[in-house]
N, C-alpha and C positions, 0 to 999 in steps of 0.2 A: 517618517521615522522607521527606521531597522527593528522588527520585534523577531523573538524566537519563530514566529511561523512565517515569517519571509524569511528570513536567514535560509542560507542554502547549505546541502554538503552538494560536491561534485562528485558527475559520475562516473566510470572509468571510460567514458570516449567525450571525458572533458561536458559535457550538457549539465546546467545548474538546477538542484530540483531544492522545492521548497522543504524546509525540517519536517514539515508537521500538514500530513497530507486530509483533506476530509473527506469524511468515506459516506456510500449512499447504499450499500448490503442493507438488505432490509427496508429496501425506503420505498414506498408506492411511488410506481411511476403515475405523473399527473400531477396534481394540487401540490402534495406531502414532498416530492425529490422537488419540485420548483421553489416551493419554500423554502426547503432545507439548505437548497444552493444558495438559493439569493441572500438567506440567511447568515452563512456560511461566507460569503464573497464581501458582503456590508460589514462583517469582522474581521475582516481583515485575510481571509487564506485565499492562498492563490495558488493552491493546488486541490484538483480535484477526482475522485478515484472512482472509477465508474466499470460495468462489464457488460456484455450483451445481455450474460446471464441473469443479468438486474430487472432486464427490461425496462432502464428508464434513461438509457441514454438521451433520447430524444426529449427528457424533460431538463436532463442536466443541461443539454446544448441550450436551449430555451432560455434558463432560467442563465447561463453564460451570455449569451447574444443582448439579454436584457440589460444587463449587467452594466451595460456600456463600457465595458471596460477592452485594452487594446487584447487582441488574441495574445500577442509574445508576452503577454503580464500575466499570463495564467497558466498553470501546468496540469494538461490535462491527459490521465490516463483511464485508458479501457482494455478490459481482458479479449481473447481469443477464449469461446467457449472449449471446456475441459474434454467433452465429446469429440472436438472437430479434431482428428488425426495424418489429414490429408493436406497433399497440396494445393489442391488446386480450391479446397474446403476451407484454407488458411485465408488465402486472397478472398476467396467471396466474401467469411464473414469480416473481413478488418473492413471491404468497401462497405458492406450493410452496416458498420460502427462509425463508420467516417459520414456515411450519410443521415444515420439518424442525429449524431451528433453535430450535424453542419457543419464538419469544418474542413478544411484542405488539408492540415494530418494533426496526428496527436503525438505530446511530447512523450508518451512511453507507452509501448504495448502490448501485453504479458501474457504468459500462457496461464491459462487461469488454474491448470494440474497437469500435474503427469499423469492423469489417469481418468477418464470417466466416472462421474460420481456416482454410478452406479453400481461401480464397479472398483470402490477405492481402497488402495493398493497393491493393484495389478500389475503385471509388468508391460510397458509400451515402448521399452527403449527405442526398435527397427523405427518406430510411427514418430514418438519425440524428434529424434535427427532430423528425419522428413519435415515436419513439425517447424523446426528449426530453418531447413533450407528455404521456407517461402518466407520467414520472419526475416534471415536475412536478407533474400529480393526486398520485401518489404523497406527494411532500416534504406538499402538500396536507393532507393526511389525518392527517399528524403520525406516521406510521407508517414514517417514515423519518428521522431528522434533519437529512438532509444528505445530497444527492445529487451526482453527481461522471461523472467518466470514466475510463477507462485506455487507456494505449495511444494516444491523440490526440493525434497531431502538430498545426501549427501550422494549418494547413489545417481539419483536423478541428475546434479548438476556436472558430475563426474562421467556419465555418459555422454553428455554434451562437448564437456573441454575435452575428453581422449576422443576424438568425431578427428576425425582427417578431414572433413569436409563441412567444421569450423573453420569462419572468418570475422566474427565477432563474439564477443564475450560476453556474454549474457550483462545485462548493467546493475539489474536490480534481483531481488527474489521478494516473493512478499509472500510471508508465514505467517503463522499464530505465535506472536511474545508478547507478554508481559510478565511483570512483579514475579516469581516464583515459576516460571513456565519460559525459560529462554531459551532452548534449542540451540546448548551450545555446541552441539556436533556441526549443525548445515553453518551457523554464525562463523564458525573455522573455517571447513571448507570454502566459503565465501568472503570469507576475509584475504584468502591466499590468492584469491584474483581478482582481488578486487572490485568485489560484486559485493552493492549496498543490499541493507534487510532494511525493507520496507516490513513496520509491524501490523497487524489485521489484530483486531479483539483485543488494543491494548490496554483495556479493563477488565479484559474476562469476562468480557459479559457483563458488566456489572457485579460478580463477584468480588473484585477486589475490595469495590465500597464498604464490603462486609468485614474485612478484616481492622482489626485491634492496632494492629502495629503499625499498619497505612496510616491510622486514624492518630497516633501519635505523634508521627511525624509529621503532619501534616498542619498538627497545633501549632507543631515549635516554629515554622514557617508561615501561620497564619492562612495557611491557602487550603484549598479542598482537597480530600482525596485521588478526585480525577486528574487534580492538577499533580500530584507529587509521580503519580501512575505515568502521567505524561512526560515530565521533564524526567522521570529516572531512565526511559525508553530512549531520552534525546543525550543524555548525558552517555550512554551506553553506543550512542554512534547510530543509532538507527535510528530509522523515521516511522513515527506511531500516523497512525490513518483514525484518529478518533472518529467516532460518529454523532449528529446529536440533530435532532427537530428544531426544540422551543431558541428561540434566539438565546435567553436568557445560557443554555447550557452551549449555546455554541460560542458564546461569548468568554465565556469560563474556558472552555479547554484552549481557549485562544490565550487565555494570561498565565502566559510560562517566562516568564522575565524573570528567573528565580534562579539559585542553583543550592541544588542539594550538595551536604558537606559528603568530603569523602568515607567520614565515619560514617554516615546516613545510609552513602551508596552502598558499602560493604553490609549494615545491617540487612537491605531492602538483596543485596545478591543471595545472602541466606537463608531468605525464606523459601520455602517449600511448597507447590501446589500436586507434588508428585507426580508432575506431568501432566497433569488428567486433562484429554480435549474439553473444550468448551465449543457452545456450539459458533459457528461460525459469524460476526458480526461484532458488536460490540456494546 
């Protein structure tokens, strides 16, 4: 049976990605991310979002290979660390991702910033392109599906598309949105070529659970807060990357069979968190 987190949108070079992807930010690699997957994969998602930076590729593969489930049933994505600015630095680590993660490629492969996190919001445009031209060897080689960005404001993805030495379009972006925190500047720019937003923290960290007005709508629907958090992100054309451990909560962000009314979506678009970052995870 067809639910919200298999359902697909399409991406702009045609590749089907599941709505509602689960995320492993924050997740111990070892025991905790093998759990969390196999958790995760027994409810139903079949997409999975992972980065070197995690350090637990090599648990998600694991707990995938266990799985028994066929490789082309599952979508599975990992970042390019935000530090690695080179080319020849692009290839080494996507091989070190493909090998921790066992597999022969993955369906999407993102740059995880424009910027070193040590260093965040500097300028890397000359490195990004570069950056870009092994991602696309990479897509190249068929060892990727679909390659993308995170973290790229408007600026960022705009240095990309004015590139004379573009030959694919970035497929995806994956930010920080939820409820009151939507980033409708990059959402435009990436609407205009057709590059999907993939959502990171689409709870705020669990701050949303806190709010009054989540909690109201969420009666008149019967359903949880995380659930209303989730389907307003899918209703919105993006795909939320929820995160969760215990099965019981991984079970729940999985039941989104629902649809918020359009008076609903308009109340939940005027709320306000005043932008404010949250930290990164969910």
């Amino acid at each position: 049976m067809m639910t919200t987190i298999t359902e697909t949108f399409t991406l702009n070079n045609g590749v089907k990605m599941p709505k509602v992807g689960f995320g492993t930010w924050q997740t111990e690699p070892g025991q905790e991310t093998y759990d969390a997957v196999a958790n995760a994969l027994k409810a139903g998602y079949r997409f999975l979002d992972t980065a070197k930076a995690y350090r637990n590729e090599k648990s998600v593969g694991e707990a995938f290979a266990a799985s028994g489930l066929d490789r082309e049933a599952v979508f599975i994505q990992t970042k390019l660390p935000a530090e690695t600015k080179t080319y020849d630095g692009v290839l080494a680590d996507f091989q070190s991702s493909l090998d921790a993660l066992d597999v022969d490629y993955v369906d999407s492969y993102i740059i995880h910033a424009p910027w070193p996190w040590a260093d965040m919001g500097s300028n890397h445009d000359a490195e990004n392109r570069e950056t870009w031209r092994a991602m696309q060897d990479i897509y190249a080689s068929g060892r990727a599906k679909a390659i993308g960005v995170s973290n790229f404001n408007s600026h960022d993805l705009d240095n990309l598309l004015s590139w004379d030495g573009l030959t694919i379009v970035p497929a995806v972006d994956q930010i920080q949105y939820f409820v009151g925190h939507t980033q409708d500047s990059i959402v435009t720019t990436a609407a205009a070529h057709d590059i999907l937003i993939q959502a990171y923290s689409p709870l705020a960290t669990g701050d949303l659970l806190k709010r009054p007005e989540l909690a109201e709508i969420a009666a008149h629907y019967a359903v949880s807060v995380s659930q209303v958090a989730l389907r307003y992100v899918i209703q919105k054309g993006i795909a939320p990357l929820p995160k969760a451990r215990s099965m019981a909560h991984v079970q729940a962000n999985a039941a989104l069979d629902f649809e918020i009314s359009e008076s609903d979506m308009q109340t939940l678009d005027g709320l306000s968190d005043l932008d404010r970052w949250h930290p990164a995870g969910d």
